[in-house]
C-alpha positions as CSV (number, residue, x, y, z in Angstrom):
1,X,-19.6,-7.5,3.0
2,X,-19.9,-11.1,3.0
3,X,-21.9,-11.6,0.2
4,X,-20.5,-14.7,-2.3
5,X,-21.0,-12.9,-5.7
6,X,-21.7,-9.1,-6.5
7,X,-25.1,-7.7,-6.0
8,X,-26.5,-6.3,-9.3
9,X,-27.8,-2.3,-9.1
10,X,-31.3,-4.2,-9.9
11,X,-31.0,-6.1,-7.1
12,X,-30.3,-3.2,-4.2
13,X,-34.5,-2.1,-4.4
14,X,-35.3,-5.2,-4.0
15,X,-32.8,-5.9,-1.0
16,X,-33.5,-2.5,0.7
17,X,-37.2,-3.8,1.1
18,X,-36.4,-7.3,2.4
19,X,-33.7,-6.2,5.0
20,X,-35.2,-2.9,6.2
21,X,-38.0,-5.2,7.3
22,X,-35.8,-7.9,9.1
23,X,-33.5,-5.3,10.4
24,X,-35.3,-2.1,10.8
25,X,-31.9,0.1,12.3
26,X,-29.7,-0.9,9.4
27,X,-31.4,-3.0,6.4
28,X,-31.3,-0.1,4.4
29,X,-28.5,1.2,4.8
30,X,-26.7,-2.1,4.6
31,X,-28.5,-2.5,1.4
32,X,-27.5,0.7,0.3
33,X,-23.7,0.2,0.8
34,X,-23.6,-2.7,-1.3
35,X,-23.8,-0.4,-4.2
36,X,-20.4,0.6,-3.7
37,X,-19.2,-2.6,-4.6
38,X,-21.5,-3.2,-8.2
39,X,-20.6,0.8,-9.5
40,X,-17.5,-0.1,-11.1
41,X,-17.2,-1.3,-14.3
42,X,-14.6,-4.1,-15.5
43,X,-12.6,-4.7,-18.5
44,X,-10.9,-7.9,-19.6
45,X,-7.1,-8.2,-18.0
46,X,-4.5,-6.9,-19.7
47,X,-1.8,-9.0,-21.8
48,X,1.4,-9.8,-20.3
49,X,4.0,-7.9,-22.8
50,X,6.0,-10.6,-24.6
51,X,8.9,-8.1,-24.7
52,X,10.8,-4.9,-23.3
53,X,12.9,-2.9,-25.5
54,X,15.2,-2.1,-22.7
55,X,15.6,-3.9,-19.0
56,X,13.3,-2.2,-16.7
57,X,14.6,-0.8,-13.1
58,X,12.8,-1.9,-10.0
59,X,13.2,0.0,-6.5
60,X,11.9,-2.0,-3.5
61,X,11.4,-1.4,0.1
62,X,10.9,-4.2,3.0
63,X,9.0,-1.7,4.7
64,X,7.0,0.0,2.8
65,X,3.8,1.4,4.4
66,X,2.4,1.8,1.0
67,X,3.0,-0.8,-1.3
68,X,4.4,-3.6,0.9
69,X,7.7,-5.4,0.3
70,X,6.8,-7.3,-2.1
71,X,6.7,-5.5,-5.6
72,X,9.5,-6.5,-7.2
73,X,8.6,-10.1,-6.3
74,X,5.3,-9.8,-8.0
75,X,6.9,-8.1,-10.9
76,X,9.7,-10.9,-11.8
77,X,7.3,-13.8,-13.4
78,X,5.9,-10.7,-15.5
79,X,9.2,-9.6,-16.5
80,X,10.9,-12.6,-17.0
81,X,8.0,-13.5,-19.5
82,X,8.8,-10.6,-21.7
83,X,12.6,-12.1,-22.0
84,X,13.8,-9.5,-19.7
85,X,16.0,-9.4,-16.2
86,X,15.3,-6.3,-14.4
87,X,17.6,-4.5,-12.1
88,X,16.3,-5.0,-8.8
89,X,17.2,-2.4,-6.4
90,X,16.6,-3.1,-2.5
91,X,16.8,-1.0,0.2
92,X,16.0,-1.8,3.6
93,X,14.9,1.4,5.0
94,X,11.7,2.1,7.0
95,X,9.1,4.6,5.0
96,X,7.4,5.0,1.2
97,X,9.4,5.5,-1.7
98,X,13.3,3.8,-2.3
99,X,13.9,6.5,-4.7
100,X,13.2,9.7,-2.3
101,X,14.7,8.0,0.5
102,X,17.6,6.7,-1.0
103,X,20.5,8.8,-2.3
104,X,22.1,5.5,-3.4
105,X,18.8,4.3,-5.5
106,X,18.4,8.0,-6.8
107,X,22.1,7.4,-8.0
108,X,21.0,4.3,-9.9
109,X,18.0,6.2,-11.7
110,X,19.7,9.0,-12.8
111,X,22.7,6.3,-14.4
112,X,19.6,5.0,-16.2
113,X,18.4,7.5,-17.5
114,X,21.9,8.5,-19.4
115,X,23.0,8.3,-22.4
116,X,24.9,4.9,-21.7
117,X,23.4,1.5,-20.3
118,X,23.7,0.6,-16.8
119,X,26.2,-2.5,-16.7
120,X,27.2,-4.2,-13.8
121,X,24.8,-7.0,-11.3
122,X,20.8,-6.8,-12.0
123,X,20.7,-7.4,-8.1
124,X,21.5,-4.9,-5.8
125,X,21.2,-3.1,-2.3
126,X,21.4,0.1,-1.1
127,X,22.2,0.9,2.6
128,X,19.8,2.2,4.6
């Protein structure tokens, strides 16, 4: 919708009366709908975490129809906040998921979750 603020549930009576008069095929109903936007509740955000016990691994994928390419980009400013560099796994395959696509990423994540750290570059690629 196109509204500027939500509509409050109180509101929605209100607004079914006004518009089902000035638009008698779809007032109401467009009324109506706005209730799916004033249903959910909201909580204050979330801190950032000041700190990571252990450097967090982060699978990302150009094309993914999911998420978009852009997760580990959004996730560095949090992460580097916390005091930690990530490894940042790219792969530049076409489809959801790095880490069911990627033999080379499911490589990385199984390295991680041994007994020993993961050494080596915090950037890096896997073939497509």
């Amino acid at each position: 919708n196109d509204v500027t603020g939500t509509v409050g549930q109180n509101e929605i009576p209100a607004l079914i009366k006004r518009w089902s008069g000035q638009y008698p095929l779809t007032g109401g109903d467009s009324a109506m709908t706005l209730l799916r936007c004033s249903g959910w509740g909201s909580a204050p955000t979330t801190k950032a975490p000041s700190d990571l016990p252990v450097a967090p691994v982060v699978l990302n994928t150009s094309d993914d129809p999911v998420n978009g390419g852009r997760g580990a980009k959004e996730l560095n400013a949090t992460l580097l906040r916390a005091g930690v560099t990530p490894i940042s796994v790219a792969w530049e395959g076409l489809g959801y998921s790095t880490l069911a696509n990627s033999t080379c990423a499911a490589q990385l994540v199984k390295d991680y979750l041994g007994r020993t750290p993961v050494t080596g570059p915090t950037e890096r690629s896997c073939p497509a």
